[in-house]
C-alpha positions as CSV (number, residue, x, y, z in Angstrom):
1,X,4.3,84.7,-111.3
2,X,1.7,82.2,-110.9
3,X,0.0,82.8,-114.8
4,X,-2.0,79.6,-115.4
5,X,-2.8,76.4,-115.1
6,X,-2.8,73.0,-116.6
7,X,-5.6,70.5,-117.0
8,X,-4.7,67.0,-118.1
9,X,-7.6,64.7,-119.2
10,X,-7.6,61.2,-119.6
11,X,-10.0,59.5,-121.6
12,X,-10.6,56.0,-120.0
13,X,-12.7,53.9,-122.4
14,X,-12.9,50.1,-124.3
15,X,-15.8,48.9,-125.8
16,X,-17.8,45.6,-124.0
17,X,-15.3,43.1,-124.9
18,X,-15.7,40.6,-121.8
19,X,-17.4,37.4,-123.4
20,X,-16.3,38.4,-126.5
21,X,-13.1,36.9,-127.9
22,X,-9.7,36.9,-126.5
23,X,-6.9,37.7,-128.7
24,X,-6.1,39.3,-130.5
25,X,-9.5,40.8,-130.1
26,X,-11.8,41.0,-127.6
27,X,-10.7,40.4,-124.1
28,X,-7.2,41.1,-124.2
29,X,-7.7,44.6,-125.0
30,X,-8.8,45.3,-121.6
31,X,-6.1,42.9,-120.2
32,X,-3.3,45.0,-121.9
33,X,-4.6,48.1,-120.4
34,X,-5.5,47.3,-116.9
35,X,-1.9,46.0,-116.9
36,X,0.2,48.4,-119.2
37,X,-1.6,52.0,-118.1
38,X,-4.3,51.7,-115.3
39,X,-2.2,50.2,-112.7
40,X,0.7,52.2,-113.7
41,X,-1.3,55.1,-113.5
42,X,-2.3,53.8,-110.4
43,X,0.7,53.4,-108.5
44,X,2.2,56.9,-110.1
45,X,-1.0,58.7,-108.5
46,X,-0.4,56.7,-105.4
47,X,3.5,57.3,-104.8
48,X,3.3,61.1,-105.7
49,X,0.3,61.2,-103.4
50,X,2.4,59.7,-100.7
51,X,5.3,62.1,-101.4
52,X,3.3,65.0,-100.6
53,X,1.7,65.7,-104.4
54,X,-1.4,65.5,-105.1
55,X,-2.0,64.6,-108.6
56,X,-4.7,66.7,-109.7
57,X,-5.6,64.5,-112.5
58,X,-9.2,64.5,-114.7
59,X,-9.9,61.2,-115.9
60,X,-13.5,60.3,-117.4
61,X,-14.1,56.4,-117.5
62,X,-16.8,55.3,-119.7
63,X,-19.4,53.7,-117.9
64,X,-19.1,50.6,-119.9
65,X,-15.8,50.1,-118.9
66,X,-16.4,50.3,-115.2
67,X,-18.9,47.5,-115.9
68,X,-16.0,45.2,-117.5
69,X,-13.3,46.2,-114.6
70,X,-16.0,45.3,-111.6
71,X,-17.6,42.1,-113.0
72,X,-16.0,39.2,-111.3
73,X,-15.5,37.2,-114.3
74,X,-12.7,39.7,-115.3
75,X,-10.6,39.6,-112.1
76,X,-10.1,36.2,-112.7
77,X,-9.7,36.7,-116.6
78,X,-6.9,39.3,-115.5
79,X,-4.8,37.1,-113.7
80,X,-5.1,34.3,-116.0
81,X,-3.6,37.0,-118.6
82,X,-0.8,37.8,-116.2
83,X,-0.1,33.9,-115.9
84,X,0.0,33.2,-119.6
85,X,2.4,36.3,-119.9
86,X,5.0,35.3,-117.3
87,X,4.8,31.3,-118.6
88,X,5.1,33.2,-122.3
89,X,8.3,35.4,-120.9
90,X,9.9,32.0,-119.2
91,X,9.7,29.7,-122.0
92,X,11.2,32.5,-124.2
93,X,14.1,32.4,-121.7
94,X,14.5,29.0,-122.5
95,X,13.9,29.0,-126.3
96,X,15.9,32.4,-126.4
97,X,18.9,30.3,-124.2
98,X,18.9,27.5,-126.8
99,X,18.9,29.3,-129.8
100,X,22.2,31.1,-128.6
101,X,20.2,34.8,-128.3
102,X,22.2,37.6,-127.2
103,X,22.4,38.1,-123.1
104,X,20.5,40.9,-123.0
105,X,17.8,39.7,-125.3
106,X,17.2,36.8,-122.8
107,X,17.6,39.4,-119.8
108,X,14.5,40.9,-121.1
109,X,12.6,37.9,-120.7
110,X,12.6,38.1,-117.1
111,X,12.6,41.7,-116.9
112,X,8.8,40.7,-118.5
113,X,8.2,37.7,-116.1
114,X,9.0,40.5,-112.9
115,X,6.8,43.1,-114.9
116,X,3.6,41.1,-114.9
117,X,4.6,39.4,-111.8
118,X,4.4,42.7,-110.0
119,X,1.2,43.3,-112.1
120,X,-0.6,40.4,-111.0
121,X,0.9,41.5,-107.4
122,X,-0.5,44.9,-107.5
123,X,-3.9,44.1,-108.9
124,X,-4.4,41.7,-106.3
125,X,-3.0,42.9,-102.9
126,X,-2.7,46.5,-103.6
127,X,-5.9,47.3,-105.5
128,X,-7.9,44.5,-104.2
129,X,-8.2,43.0,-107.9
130,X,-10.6,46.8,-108.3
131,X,-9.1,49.4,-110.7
132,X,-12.1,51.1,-109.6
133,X,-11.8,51.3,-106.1
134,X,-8.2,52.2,-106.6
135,X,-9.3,55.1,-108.8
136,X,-12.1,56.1,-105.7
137,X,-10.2,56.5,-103.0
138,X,-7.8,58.7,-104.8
139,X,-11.0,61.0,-105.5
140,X,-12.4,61.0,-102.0
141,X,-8.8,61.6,-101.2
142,X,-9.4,65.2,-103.3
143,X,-5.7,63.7,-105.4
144,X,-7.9,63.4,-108.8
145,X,-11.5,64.1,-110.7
146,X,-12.9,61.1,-112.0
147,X,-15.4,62.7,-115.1
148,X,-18.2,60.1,-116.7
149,X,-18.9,59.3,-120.8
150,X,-21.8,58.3,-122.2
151,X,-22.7,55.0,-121.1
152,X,-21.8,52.5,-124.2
153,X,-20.1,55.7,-125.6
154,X,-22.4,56.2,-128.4
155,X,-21.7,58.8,-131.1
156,X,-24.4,61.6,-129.6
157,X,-25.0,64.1,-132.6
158,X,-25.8,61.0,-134.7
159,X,-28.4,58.8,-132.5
160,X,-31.6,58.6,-133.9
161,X,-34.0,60.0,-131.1
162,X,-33.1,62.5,-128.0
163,X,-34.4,59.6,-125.7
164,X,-31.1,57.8,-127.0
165,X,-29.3,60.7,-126.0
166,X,-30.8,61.3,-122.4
167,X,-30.3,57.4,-122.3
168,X,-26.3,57.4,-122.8
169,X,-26.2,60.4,-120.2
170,X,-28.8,59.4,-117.9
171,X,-27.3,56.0,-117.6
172,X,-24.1,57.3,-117.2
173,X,-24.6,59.5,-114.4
174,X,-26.7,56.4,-112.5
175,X,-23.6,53.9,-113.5
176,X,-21.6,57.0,-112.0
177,X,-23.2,57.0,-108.6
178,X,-22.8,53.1,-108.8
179,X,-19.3,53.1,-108.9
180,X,-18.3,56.5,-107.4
181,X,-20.6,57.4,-104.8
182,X,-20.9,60.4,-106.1
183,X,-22.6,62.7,-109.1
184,X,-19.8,63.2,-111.8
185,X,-19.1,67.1,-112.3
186,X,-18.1,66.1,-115.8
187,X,-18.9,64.2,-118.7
188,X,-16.8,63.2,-122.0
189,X,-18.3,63.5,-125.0
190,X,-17.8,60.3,-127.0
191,X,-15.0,61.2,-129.6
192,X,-15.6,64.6,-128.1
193,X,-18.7,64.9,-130.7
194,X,-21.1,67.7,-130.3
195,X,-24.3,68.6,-132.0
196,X,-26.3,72.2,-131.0
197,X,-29.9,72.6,-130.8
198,X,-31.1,72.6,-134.3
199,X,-33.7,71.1,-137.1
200,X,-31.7,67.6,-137.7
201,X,-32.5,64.8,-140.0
202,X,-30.3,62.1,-141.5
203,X,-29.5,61.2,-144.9
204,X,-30.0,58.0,-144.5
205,X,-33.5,57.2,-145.8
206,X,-35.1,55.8,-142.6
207,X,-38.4,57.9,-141.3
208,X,-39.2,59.7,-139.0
209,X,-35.4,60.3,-138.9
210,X,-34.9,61.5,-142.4
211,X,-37.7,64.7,-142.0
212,X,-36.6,67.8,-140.3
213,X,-37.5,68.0,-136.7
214,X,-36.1,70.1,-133.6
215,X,-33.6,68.3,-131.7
216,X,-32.1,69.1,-128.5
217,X,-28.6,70.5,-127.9
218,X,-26.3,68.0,-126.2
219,X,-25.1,71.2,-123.9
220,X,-28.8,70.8,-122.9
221,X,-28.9,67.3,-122.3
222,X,-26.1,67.8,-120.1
223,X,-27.6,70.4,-118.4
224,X,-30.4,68.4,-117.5
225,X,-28.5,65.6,-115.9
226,X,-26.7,68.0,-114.1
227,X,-22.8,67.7,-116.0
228,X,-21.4,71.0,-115.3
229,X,-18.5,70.8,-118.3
230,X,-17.4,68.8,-121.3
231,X,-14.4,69.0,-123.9
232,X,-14.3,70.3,-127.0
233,X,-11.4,70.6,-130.2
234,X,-9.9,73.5,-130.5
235,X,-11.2,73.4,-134.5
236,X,-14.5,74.0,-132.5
237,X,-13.6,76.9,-131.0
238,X,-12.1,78.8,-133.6
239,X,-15.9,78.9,-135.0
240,X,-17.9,79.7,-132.2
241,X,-20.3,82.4,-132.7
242,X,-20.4,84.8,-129.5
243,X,-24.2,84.7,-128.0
244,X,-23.7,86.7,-124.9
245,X,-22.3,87.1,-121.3
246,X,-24.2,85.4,-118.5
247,X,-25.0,88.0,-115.1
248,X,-23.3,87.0,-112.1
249,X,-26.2,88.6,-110.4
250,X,-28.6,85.5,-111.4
251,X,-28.5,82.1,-112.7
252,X,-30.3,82.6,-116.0
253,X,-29.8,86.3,-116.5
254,X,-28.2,86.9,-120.1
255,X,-27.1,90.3,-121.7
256,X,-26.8,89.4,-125.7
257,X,-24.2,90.5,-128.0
258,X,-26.5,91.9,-130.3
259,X,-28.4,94.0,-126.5
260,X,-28.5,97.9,-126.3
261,X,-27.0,97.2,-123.0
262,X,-23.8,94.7,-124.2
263,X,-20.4,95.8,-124.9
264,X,-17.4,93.9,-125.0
265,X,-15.7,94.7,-121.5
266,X,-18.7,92.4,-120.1
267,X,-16.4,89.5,-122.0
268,X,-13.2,88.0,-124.5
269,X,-14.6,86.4,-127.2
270,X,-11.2,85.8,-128.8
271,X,-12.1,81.9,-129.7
272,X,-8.7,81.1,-127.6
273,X,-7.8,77.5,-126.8
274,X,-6.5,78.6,-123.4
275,X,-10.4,80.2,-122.7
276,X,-13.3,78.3,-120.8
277,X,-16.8,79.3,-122.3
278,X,-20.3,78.6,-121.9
279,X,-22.3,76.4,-124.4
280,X,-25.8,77.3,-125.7
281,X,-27.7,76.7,-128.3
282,X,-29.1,80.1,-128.4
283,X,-29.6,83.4,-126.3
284,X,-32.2,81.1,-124.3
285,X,-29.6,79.9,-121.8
286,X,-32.4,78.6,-119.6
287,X,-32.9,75.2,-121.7
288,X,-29.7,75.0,-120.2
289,X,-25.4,75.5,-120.7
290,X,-22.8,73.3,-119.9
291,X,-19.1,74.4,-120.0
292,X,-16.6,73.7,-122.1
293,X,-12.6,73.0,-122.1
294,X,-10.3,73.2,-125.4
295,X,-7.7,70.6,-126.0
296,X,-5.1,73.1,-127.1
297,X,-4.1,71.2,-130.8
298,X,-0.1,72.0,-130.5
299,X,0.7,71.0,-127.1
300,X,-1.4,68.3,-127.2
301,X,1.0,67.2,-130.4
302,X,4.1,67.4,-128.6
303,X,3.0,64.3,-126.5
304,X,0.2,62.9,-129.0
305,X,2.1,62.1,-131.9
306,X,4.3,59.1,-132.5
307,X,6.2,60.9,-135.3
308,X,7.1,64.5,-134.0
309,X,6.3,63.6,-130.1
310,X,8.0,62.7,-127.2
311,X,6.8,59.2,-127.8
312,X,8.8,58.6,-131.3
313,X,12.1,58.7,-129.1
314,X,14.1,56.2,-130.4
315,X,15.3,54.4,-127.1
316,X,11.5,54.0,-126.0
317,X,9.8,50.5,-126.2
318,X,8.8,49.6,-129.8
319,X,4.5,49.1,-130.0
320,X,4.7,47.6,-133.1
321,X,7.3,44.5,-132.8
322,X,6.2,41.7,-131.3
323,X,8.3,38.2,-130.6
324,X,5.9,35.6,-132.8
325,X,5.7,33.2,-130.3
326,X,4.5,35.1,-127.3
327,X,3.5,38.3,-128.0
328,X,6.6,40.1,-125.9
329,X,7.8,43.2,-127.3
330,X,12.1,43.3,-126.9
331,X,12.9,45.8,-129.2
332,X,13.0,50.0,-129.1
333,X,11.7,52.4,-131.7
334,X,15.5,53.0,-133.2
335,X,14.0,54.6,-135.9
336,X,9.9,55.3,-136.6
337,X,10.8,55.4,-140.1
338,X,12.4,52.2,-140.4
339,X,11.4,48.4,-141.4
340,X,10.9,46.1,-138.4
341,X,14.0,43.8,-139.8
342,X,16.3,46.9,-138.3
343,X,14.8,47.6,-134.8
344,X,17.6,47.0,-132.1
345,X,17.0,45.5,-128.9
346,X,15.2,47.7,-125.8
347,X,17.0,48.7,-122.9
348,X,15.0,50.0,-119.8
349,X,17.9,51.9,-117.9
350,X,18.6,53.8,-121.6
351,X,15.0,55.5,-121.2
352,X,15.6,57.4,-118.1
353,X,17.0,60.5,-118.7
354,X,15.1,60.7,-121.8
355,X,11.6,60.8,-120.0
356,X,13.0,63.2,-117.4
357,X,14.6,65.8,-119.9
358,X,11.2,65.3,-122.1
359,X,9.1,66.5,-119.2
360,X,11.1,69.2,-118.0
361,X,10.6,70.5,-122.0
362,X,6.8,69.9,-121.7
363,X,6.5,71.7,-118.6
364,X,8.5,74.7,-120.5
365,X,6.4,74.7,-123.4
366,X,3.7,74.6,-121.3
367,X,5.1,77.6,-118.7
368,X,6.0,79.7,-122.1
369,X,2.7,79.4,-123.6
370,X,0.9,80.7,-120.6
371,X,3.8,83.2,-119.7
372,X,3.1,84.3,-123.7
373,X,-0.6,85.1,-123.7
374,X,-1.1,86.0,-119.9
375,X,1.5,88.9,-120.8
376,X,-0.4,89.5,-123.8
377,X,-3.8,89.0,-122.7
378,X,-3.8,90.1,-119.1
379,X,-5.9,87.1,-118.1
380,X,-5.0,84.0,-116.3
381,X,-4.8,80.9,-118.8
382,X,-6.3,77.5,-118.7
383,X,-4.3,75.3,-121.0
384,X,-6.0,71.8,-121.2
385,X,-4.8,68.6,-123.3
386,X,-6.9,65.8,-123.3
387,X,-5.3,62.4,-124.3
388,X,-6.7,58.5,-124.5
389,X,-5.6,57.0,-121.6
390,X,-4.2,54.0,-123.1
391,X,-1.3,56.4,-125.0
392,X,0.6,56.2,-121.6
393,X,2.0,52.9,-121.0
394,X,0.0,50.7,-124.3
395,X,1.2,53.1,-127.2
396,X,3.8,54.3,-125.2
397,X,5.2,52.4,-122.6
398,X,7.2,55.3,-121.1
399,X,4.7,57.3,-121.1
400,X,3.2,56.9,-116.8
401,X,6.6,57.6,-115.7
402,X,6.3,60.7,-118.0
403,X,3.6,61.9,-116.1
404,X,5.3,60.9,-112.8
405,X,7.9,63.5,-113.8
406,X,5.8,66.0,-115.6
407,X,3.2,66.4,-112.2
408,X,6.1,66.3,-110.0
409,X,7.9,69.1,-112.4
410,X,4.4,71.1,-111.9
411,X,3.9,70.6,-108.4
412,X,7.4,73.2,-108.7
413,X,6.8,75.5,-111.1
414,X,6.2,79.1,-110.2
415,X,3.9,79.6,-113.0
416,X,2.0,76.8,-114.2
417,X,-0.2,74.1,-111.9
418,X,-1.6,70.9,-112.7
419,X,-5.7,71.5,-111.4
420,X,-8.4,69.2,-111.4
421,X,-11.0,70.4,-114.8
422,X,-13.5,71.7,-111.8
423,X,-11.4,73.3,-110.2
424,X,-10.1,75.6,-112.4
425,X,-13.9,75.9,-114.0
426,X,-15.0,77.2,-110.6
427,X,-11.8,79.3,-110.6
428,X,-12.3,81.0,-113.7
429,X,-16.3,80.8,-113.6
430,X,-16.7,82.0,-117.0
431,X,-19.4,84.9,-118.4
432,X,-18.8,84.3,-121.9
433,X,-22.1,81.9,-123.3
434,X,-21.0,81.3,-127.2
435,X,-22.8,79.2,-129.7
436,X,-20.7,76.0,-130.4
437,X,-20.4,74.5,-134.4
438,X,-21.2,70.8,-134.8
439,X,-18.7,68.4,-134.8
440,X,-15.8,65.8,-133.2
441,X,-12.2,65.4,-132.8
442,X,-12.1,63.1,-135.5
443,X,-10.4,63.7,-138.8
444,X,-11.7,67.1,-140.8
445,X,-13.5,67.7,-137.4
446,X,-16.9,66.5,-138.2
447,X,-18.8,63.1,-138.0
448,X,-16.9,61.4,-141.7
449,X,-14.8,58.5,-139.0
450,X,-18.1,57.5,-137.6
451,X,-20.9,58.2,-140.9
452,X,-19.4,57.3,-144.0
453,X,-19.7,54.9,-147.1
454,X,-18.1,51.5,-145.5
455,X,-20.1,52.0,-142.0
456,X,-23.2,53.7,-143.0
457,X,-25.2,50.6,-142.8
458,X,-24.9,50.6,-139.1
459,X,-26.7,54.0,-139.0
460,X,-29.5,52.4,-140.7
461,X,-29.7,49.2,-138.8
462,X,-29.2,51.4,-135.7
463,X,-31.8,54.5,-136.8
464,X,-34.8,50.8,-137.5
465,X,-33.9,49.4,-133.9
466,X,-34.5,52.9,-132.3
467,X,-37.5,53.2,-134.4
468,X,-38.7,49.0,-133.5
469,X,-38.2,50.1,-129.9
470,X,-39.9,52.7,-129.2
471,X,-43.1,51.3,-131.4
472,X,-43.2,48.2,-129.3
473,X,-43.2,50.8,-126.3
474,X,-46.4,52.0,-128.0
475,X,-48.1,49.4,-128.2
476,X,-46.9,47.9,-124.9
477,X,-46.8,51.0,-122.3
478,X,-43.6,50.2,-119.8
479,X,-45.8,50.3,-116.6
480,X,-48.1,47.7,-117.9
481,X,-45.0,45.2,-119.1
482,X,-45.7,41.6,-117.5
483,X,-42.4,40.6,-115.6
484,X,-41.3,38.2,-118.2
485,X,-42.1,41.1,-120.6
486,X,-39.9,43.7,-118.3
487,X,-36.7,41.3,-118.4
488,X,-36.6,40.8,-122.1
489,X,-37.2,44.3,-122.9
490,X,-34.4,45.3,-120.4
491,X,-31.8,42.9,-122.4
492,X,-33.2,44.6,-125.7
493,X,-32.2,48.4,-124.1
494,X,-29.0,46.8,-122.9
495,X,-28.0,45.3,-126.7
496,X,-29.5,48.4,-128.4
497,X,-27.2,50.3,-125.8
498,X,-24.1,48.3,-127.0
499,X,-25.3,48.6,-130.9
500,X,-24.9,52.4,-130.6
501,X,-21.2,52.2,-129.2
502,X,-19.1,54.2,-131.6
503,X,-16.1,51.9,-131.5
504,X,-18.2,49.6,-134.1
505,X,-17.6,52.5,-136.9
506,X,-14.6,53.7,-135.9
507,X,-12.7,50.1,-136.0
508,X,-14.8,49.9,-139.7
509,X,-13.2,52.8,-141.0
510,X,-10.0,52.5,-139.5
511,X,-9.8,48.8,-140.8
512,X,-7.7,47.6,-137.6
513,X,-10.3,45.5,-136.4
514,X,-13.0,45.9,-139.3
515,X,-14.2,41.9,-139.1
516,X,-14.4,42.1,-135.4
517,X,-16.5,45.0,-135.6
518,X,-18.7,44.2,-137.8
519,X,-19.7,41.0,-136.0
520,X,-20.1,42.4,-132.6
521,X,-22.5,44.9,-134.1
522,X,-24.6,42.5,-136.2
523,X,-24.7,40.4,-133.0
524,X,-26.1,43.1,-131.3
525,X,-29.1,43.8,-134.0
526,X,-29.1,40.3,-134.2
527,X,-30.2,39.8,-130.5
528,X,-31.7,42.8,-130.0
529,X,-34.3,41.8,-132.7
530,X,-34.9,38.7,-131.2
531,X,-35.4,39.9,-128.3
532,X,-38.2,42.4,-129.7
533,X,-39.8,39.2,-131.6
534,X,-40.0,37.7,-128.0
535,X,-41.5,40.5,-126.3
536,X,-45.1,40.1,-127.7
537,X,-45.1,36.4,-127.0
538,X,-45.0,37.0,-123.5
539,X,-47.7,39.6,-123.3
540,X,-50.4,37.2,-121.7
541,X,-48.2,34.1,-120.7
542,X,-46.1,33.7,-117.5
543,X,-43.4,31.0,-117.9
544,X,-41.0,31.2,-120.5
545,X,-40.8,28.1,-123.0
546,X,-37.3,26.6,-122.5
547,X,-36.0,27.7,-125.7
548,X,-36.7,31.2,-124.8
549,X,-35.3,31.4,-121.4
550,X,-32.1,29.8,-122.5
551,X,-31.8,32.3,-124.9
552,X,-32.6,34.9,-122.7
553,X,-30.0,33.5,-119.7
554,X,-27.7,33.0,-122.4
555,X,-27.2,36.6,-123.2
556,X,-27.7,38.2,-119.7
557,X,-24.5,36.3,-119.4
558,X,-22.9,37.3,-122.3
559,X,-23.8,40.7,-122.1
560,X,-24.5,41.5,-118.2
561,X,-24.0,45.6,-118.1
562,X,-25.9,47.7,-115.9
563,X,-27.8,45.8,-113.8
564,X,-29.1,49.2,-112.4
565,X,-30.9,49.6,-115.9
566,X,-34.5,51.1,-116.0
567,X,-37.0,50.8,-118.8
568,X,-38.3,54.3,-117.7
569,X,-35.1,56.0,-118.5
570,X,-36.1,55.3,-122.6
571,X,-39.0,57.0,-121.8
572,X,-37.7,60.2,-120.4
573,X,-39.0,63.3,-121.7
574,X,-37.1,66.0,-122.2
575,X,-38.2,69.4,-120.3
């Protein structure tokens, strides 16, 4: 009975926003999600733990976002946030009292002012004001799989040099240990973006980057760092090219498609959503593999979309209507069609049944599907959907209690189980090594989001900074860096780091926060640069000039991420 089983990814990630503006951008974006989906989250994983279930979540959380949830200036930021949002929910209670509101339009102001009252409650007596350690203890509890991301989540395919590349994974897997304890099993690609093993350059007219030269395969970068697995579109994998089958008898032992001795009962290459393969570059699986999960494009929909998903349900909270004065959200979807002048006021207790009647669907779309193609197939099926994170409980405020219902639904179904992503890889240990296409998750599936007219410029800025940094590494070798000379060229890695975040281009193209993105990445450059002019000065002198230091001081502060940070990680050489 038992024909598959389900792996549900969440992908954990904001840009470095602390020290960066509040509202409505900056800070508050990591304020609305530690209290609208990571303590929910939190206390869903925790009660079904405690009723005898254990979650069997993946989440990744990008490493840059563990740095913003453990520095001690955001636990007090956080409750300051929950303070302005109750005082916000009480003086609507007056305002909304005096106007002569409806009842239940003032009822909802303190149904807010309990809401981030018990916020503020949970984030500081039962998580310890730590998302993070919440989210340990559930993995050294063996409830969840907590996955890394590159480190500032660059775009990988599209970073100038493979030392960027081992950089945002090597720094990742250190941050990783930091936090965790552990090494991660798993890493997210940044907007699941993948480039093989090939002779890249870039359009962009900067040198050395616009000549052809070999790169390296981000399978093999993972490889190197250890990462077992990654996620991929399933647009990806319905162009895959079949290299070979791996042989159980040894590590590196490969039979290749186009072998005397192959034939296809060795492995399925049926490019299948609900498949687990093998990633290489070519038939020379000893530069290294990584595997890879699908996020299966239909079900995926069914929660994803706001239009034809669970999450366009009419008595759901509204993400788009906000009350003027303090930001509160009081009104339902009603229609996701209609103006905002029609939506009707939100009612908690109407939403119920709704989430428990949309999970109980879910799980049978889910238990059909692998019903379907294990009859047809023969195989057992792996049916993965990887979502952001903030969709449950920012975008859609319903949606934790969804899950609460939908792992409790699978913790009884006879044929389908929520797993953790290893566990079903190491169930399944797949033969099957194919040849992966370039590409993202984005729209059309390839890098247009992230490289396009409006944002281009930030490739070039970015593809010079690489190109500044590693000259000035030239000309002044890391292990002969004064100590003055060692701390500004750390800030410099740390602000080219933040430069290469993807977020920059992808709030460009999108236009929701194109101003905002713009400056953060031209303050970036802006420092970094600086920082490169200082780095000669220093090369013979040992106190800073004032001027300097408070510069440098001034944006440790500002941008204080990864203090674990090594100059010799830029310098790694691929093997």
């Amino acid at each position: 009975m038992h024909t598959g089983n389900y792996v549900l990814i969440l992908h954990t990630h904001l840009p470095w926003v602390l020290h960066h503006g509040q509202a409505p951008h900056g800070v508050d974006w990591l304020n609305e999600a530690v209290a609208e989906c990571y303590i929910p989250l939190l206390n869903v994983f925790n009660d079904l733990l405690n009723s005898g279930i254990k979650p069997n979540v993946t989440l990744d959380i990008s490493p840059v976002l563990c740095e913003q949830l453990e520095h001690p200036d955001f636990k007090i930021e956080f409750v300051r946030y929950c303070d302005k949002m109750i005082a916000a929910a009480r003086q609507d209670r007056v305002d909304f009292t005096n106007w002569g509101y409806d009842q239940h339009h003032i009822w909802l102001t303190q149904y807010w002012e309990d809401w981030f009252s018990g916020k503020k409650d949970d984030f500081l007596n039962k998580y310890n004001s730590s998302v993070i350690q919440g989210l340990r203890e559930l993995q050294d509890k063996d409830a969840i799989e907590i996955m890394t991301c590159g480190a500032t989540h660059g775009y990988l395919p599209l970073l100038g040099f493979d030392k960027s590349v081992n950089l945002q994974i090597k720094a990742a897997v250190e941050n990783y240990k930091k936090h965790f304890g552990r090494e991660p099993k798993g890493c997210w690609l940044p907007e699941c973006a993948y480039r093989p093993s090939y002779e890249w350059h870039t359009y962009i007219p900067v040198e050395p980057f616009h000549s052809k030269r070999l790169r390296t395969g981000v399978e093999q970068a993972l490889a190197k760092h250890g990462i077992k697995y990654f996620v991929t579109d399933e647009d990806l994998i319905n162009r895959i090219t079949p290299l070979g089958v791996k042989d159980e008898s040894s590590e590196n032992q490969f039979i290749s498609v186009n072998s005397k001795d192959f034939n296809y009962s060795m492995g399925n290459f049926d490019k299948s959503p609900l498949k687990i393969y093998n990633v290489s570059s070519s038939e020379k699986i000893e530069y290294g593999t990584a595997a890879v999960f699908t996020r299966h494009h239909d079900i995926s929909m069914q929660v994803w979309s706001g239009e034809v998903g669970y999450p366009g349900e009419p008595d759901y909270l509204d993400f788009h209507k906000k009350h003027v004065n303090s930001w509160l959200r009081y009104w339902r979807v009603t229609d996701n069609k209609a103006d905002m002048m029609y939506k009707t006021l939100y009612h908690p207790d109407w939403t119920r049944d709704k989430v428990d009647k949309q999970s109980m669907h879910f799980i049978h779309h889910l238990e059909n599907t692998s019903n379907y193609n294990n009859n047809l197939t023969g195989r057992f099926q792996t049916l993965c959907t990887p979502f952001d994170t903030e969709l449950f409980g920012h975008w859609w405020f319903e949606g934790p209690e969804f899950i609460r219902h939908l792992l409790n639904g699978l913790h009884h179904s006879p044929y389908v189980k929520a797993v953790k992503a290893s566990d079903q890889l190491n169930l399944i240990n797949p033969s099957e090594v194919v040849l992966l296409p370039e590409g993202s998750w984005g729209e059309n599936n390839n890098h247009d989001v992230w490289s396009n007219a409006d944002n281009t410029w930030t490739w070039e800025s970015i593809y010079n900074d690489e190109l500044r940094l590693s000259k000035i590494f030239e000309e002044f070798p890391i292990n002969k860096l004064t100590k003055n000379q060692n701390r500004i060229a750390l800030q410099a890695l740390r602000e080219l780091m933040l430069l290469h975040s993807s977020d920059w281009q992808f709030l460009i193209y999108t236009q929701s926060a194109k101003d905002y993105a713009e400056q953060r990445f031209s303050y970036h450059h802006s420092d970094f640069n600086k920082l490169c002019d200082l780095l000669p000065k220093y090369s013979g002198r040992k106190k800073l000039e004032d001027t300097d230091l408070k510069f440098l001081e001034e944006t440790e502060r500002r941008n204080s991420i990864f203090s674990e940070l090594q100059l010799e990680w830029w310098d790694e050489i691929f093997k």
